[in-house]
N, C-alpha and C positions, 0 to 999 in steps of 0.2 A: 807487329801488332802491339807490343807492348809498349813500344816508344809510340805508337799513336795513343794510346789511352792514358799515359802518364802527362804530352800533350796538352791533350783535352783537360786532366784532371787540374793540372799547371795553369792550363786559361782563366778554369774555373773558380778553384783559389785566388789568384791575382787578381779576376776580375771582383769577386766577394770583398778584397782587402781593398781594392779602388775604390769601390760604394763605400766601403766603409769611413776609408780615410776621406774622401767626399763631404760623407753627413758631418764628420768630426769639425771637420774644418771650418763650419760655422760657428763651432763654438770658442774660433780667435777672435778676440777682440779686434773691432774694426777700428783701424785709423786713418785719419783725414790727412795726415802727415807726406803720404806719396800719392802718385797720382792714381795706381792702379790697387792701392789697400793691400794689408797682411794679409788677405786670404787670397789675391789673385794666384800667388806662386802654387798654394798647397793645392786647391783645387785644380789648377790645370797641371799639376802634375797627376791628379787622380785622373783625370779625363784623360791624360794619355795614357797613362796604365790602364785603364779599362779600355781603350781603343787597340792596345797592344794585346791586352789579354782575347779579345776580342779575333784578331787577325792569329794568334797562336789555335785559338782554337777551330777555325775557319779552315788555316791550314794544315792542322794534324785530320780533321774531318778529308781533304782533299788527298790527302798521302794515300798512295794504295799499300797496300800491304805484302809484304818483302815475303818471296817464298819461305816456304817451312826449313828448308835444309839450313839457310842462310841463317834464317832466328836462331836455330838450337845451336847450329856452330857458333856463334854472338856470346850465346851465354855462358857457353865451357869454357873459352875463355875470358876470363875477366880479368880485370887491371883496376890497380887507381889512376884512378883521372889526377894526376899530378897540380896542372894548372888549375884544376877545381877548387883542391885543397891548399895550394900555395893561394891564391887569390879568397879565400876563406879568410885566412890565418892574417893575410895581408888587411884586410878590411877591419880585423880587431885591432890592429898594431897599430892602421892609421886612424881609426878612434880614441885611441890613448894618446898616440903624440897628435893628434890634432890640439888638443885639448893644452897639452904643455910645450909643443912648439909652434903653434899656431896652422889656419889654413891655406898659407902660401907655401910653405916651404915643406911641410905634411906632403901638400898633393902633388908637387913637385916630385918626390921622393916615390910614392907610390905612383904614380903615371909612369916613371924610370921602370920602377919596381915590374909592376902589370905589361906594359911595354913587353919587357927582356921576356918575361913569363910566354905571354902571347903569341911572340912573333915568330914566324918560321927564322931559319937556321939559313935560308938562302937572304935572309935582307941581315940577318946579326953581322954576313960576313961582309956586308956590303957598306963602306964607311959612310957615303955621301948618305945611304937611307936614315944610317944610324945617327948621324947630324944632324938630320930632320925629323927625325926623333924629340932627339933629345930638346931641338928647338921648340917643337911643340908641346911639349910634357912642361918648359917651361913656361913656353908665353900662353897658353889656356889657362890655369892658377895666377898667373901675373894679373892676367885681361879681365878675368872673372870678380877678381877682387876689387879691380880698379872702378870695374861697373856697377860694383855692390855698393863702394864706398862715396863715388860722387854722381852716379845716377838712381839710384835706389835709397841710398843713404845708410846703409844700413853694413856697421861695422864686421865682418866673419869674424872668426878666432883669430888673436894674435895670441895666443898663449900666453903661460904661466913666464914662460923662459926670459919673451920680450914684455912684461911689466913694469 
């Protein structure tokens, strides 16, 4: 019961910071410079967070709710959520070296990083998954940057380091 209303409250929130960042976003400057303007990306990132918020909360509404035995044994034992807090900690570290190593080789590092964190312990031991891994934690920062730079125009972080 308590993960359905935290949930809902999750939706609720996300869905208020979607609107929000929504209304904000008209106050980027438009330019004529690309073909879809600086506020294309901010807004339709808000419409999908409010679409997501939207389905989170639709779905915690459809959850039925876990016998009682089950909830109170839930609670007696508590843990940290490890991956929570590594992937925290991980999101400041890759805000700071974004910033002074720029954002190829930043998100390379944390995709590695989040990856290892993530992944069950049956694909770690598995080399060919872990290949494919590592291949894509590359080439998505590669691609992403490449289509920033000569379909969008618009340069990411190279850092302080490459100046």
């Amino acid at each position: 019961m308590k993960e359905k209303r935290g949930d809902i409250f999750s939706g609720i929130v996300i869905g208020v910071l979607a609107v929000i960042y929504y209304i904000y976003s008209f106050k980027i400057q438009k330019t004529t410079s690309d073909v879809l303007g600086s506020r294309f990306f901010p807004q339709l990132a808000a419409i999908l967070l409010l679409i997501l918020s939207v389905i989170l909360i639709v779905q915690a509404l459809r959850k039925k709710s876990e016998p009682e035995e089950e909830s109170s044994k839930s609670e007696n034992t508590k843990k940290i959520n490890l991956p929570l807090v590594l992937t925290t900690i991980a999101l400041f570290v890759y805000y700071i070296l974004v910033l002074n190593i720029g954002f190829t080789i930043t998100s390379i590092l944390y995709l590695l990083f989040e990856c290892w964190v993530l992944m069950p312990d049956n694909i770690k031991k598995n080399k060919k998954m872990l290949i494919l891994v590592v291949l894509i934690c590359v080439a998505v920062p590669v691609f992403l940057n490449t289509v920033f730079y000569n379909i969008f125009h618009i340069q990411l972080p190279v850092g302080a380091l490459f100046r």
